[in-house]
C-alpha positions as protocol buffer text, in pm:
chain_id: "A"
residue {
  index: 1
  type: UNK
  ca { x: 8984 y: 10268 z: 8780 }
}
residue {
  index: 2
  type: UNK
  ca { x: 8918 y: 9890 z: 8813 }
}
residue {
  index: 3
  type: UNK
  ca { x: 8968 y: 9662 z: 9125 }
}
residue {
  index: 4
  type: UNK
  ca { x: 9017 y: 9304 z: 9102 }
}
residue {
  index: 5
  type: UNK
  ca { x: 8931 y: 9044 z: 9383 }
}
residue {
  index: 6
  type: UNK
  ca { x: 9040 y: 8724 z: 9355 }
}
residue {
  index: 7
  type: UNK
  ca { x: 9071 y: 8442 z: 9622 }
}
residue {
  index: 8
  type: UNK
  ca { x: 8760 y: 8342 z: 9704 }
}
residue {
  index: 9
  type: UNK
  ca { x: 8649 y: 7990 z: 9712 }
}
residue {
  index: 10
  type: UNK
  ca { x: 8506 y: 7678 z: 9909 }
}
residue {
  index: 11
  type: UNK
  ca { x: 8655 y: 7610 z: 10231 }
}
residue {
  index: 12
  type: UNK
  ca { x: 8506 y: 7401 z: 10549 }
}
residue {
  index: 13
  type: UNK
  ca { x: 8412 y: 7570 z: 10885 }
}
residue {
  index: 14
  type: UNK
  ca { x: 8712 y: 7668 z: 11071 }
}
residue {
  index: 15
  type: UNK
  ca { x: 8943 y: 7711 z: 10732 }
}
residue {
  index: 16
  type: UNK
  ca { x: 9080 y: 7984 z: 10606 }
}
residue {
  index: 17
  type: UNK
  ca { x: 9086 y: 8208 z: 10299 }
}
residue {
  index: 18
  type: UNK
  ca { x: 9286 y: 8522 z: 10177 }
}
residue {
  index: 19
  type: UNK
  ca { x: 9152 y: 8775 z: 9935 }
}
residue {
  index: 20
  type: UNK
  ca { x: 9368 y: 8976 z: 9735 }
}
residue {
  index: 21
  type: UNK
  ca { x: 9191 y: 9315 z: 9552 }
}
residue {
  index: 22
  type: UNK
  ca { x: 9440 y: 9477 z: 9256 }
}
residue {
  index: 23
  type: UNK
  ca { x: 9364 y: 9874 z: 9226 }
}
residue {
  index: 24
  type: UNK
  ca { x: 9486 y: 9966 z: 8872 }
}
residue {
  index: 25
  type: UNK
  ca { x: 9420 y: 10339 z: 8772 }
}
residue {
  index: 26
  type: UNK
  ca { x: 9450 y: 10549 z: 9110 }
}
residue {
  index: 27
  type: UNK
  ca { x: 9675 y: 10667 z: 9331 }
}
residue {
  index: 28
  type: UNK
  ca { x: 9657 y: 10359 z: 9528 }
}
residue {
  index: 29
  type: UNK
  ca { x: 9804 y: 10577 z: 9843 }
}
residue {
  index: 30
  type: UNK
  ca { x: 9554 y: 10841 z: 9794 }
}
residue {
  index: 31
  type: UNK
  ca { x: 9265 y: 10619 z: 9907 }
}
residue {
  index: 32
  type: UNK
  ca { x: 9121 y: 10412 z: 10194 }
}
residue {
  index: 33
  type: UNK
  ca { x: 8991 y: 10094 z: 10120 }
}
residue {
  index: 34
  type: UNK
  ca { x: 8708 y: 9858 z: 10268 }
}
residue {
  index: 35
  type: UNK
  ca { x: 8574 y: 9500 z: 10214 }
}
residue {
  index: 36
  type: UNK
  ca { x: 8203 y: 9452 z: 10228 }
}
residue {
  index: 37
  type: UNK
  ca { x: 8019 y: 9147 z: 10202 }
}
residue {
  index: 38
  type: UNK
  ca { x: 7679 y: 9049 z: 10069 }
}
residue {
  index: 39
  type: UNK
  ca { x: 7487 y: 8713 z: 10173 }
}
residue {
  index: 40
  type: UNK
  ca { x: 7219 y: 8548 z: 9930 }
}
residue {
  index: 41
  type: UNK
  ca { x: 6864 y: 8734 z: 10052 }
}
residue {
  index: 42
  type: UNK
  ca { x: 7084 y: 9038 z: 10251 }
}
residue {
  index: 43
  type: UNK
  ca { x: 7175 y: 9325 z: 10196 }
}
residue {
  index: 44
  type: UNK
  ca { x: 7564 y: 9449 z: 10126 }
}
residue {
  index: 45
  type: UNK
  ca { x: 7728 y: 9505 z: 10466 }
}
residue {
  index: 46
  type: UNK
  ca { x: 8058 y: 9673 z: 10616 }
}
residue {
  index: 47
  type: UNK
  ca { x: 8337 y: 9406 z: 10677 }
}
residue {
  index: 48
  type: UNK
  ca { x: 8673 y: 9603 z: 10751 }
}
residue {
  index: 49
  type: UNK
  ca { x: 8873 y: 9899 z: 10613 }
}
residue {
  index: 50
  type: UNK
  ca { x: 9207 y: 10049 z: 10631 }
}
residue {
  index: 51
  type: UNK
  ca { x: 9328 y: 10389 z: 10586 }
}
residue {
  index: 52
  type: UNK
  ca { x: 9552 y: 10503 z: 10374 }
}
residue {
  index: 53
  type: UNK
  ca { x: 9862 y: 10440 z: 10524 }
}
residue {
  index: 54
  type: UNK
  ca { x: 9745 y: 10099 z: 10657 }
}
residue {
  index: 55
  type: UNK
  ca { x: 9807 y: 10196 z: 10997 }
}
residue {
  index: 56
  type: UNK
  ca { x: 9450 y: 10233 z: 11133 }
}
residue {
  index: 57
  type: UNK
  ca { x: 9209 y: 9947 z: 11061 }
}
residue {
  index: 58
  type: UNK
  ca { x: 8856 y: 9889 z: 11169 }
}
residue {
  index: 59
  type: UNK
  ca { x: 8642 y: 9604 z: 11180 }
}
residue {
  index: 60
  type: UNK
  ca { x: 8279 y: 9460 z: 11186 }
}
residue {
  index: 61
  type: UNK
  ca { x: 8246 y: 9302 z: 11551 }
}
residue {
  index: 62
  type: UNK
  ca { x: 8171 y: 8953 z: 11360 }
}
residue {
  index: 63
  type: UNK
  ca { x: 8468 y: 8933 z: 11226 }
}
residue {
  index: 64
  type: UNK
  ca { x: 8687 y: 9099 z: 11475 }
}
residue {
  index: 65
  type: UNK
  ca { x: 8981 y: 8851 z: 11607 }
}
residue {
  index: 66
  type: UNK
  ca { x: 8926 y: 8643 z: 11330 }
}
residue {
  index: 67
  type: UNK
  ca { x: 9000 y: 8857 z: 11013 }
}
residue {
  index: 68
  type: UNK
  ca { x: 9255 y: 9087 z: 10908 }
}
residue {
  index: 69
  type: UNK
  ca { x: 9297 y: 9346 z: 10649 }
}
residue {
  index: 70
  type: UNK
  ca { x: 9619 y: 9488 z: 10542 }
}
residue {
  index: 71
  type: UNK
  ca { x: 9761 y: 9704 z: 10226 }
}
residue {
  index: 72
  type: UNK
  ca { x: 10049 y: 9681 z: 10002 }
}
residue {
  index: 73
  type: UNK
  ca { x: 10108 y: 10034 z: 9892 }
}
residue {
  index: 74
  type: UNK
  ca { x: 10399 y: 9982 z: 9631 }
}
residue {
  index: 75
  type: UNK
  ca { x: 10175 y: 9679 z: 9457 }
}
residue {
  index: 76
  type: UNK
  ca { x: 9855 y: 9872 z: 9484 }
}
residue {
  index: 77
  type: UNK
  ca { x: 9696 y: 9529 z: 9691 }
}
residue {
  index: 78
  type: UNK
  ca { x: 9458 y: 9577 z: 9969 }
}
residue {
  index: 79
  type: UNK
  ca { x: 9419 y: 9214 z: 10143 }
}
residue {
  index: 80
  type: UNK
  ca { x: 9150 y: 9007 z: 10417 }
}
residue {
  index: 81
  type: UNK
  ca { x: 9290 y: 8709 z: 10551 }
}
residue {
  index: 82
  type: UNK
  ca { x: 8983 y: 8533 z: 10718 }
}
residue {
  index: 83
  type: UNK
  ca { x: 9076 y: 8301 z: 10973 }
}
residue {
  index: 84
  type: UNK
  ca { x: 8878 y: 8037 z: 11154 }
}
residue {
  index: 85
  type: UNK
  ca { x: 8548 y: 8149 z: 10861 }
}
residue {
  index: 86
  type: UNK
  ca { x: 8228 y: 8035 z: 10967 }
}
residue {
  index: 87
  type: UNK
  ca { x: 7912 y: 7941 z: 10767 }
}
residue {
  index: 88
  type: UNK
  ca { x: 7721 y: 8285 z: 10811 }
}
residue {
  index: 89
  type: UNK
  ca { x: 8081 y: 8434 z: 10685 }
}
residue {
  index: 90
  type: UNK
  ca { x: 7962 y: 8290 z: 10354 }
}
residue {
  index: 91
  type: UNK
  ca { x: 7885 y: 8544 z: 10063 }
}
residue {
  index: 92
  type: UNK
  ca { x: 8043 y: 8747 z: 9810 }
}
residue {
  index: 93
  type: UNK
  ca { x: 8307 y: 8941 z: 9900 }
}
residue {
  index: 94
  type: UNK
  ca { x: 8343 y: 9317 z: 9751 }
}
residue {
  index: 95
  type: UNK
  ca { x: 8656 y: 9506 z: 9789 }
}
residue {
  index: 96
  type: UNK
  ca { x: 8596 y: 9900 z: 9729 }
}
residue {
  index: 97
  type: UNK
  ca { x: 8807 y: 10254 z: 9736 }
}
residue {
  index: 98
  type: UNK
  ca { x: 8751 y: 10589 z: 9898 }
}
residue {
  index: 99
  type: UNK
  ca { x: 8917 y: 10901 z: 9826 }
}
residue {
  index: 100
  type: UNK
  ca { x: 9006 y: 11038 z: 10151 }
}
residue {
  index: 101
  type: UNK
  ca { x: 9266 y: 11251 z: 10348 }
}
residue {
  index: 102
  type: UNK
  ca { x: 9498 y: 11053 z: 10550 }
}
residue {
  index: 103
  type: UNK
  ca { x: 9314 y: 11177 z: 10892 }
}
residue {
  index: 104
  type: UNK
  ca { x: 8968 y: 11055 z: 10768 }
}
residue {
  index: 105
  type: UNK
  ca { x: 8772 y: 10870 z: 10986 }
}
residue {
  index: 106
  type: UNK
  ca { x: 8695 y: 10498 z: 10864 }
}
residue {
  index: 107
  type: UNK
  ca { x: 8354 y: 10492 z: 10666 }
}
residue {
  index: 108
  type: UNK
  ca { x: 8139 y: 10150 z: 10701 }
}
residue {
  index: 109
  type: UNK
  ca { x: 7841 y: 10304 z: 10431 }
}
residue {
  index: 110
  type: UNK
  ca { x: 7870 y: 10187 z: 10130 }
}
residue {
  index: 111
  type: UNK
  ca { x: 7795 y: 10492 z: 9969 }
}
residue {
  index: 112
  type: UNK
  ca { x: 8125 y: 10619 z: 10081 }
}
residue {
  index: 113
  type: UNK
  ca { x: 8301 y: 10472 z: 9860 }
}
residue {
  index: 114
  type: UNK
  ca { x: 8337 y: 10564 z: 9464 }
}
residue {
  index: 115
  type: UNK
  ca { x: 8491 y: 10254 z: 9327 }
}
residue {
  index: 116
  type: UNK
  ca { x: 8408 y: 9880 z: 9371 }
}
residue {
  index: 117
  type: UNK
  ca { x: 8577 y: 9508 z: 9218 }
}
residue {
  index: 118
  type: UNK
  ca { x: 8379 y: 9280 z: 9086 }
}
residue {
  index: 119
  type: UNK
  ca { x: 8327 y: 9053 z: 9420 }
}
residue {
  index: 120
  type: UNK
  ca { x: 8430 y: 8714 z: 9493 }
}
residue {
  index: 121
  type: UNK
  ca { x: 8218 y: 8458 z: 9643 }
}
residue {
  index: 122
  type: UNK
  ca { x: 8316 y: 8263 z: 10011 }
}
residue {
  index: 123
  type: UNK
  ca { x: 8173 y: 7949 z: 10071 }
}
residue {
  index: 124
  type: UNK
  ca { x: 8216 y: 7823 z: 10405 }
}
residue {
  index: 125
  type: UNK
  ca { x: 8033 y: 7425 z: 10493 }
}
residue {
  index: 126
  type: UNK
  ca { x: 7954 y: 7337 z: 10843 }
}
């Protein structure tokens, strides 16, 4: 299984990025996915997930209204457009996958999830 996130990068207070993560070797529709985040100094933390259908979402209340996740079932792409980003919205970005039924509650532990990409870092400048 490997998940690729790409689309990080530097962007001023009030821009916007997207991230794209690329599942390769599961059933992509099989599995909810989540984005966490971890600053320099902090520890990783819950940003947003989607279930498998893409239907339900949840989010972190720092982020709520201002990021979105979505899903792409048919190219195996789970997405986070972050809108009107912030300086403490600066860190790497993780995207990661959970085997679940399609009735699963969302799951904000990390340790929920079996399978993680490689991260890709946010800057955000005041």
């Amino acid at each position: 299984v490997q998940l690729q996130a790409s689309g990080g990068g530097l962007v001023q207070a009030g821009g916007s990025l997207r991230l794209s993560c690329a599942a390769s070797g599961l059933i992509f529709s099989y599995y909810a996915m989540g984005w966490f985040r971890q600053a320099p100094g902090k520890e990783r933390e819950f940003v947003a997930s989607i279930g498998r259908s893409g239907g339900d979402t949840l989010y972190t209340e720092s982020v709520k209204g201002r990021f979105t996740i979505a899903r792409d079932n048919d190219k195996k792409t789970v997405f986070l457009q972050m809108d009107r980003l912030k300086p403490e919205d600066t860190a790497v970005y993780y995207c990661a996958a959970r085997r679940t039924i399609i009735t699963a509650p969302h799951a904000t532990e990390a340790s929920n999830y079996a399978y993680w990409g490689q991260g890709t870092l946010v800057t955000v400048s005041s």
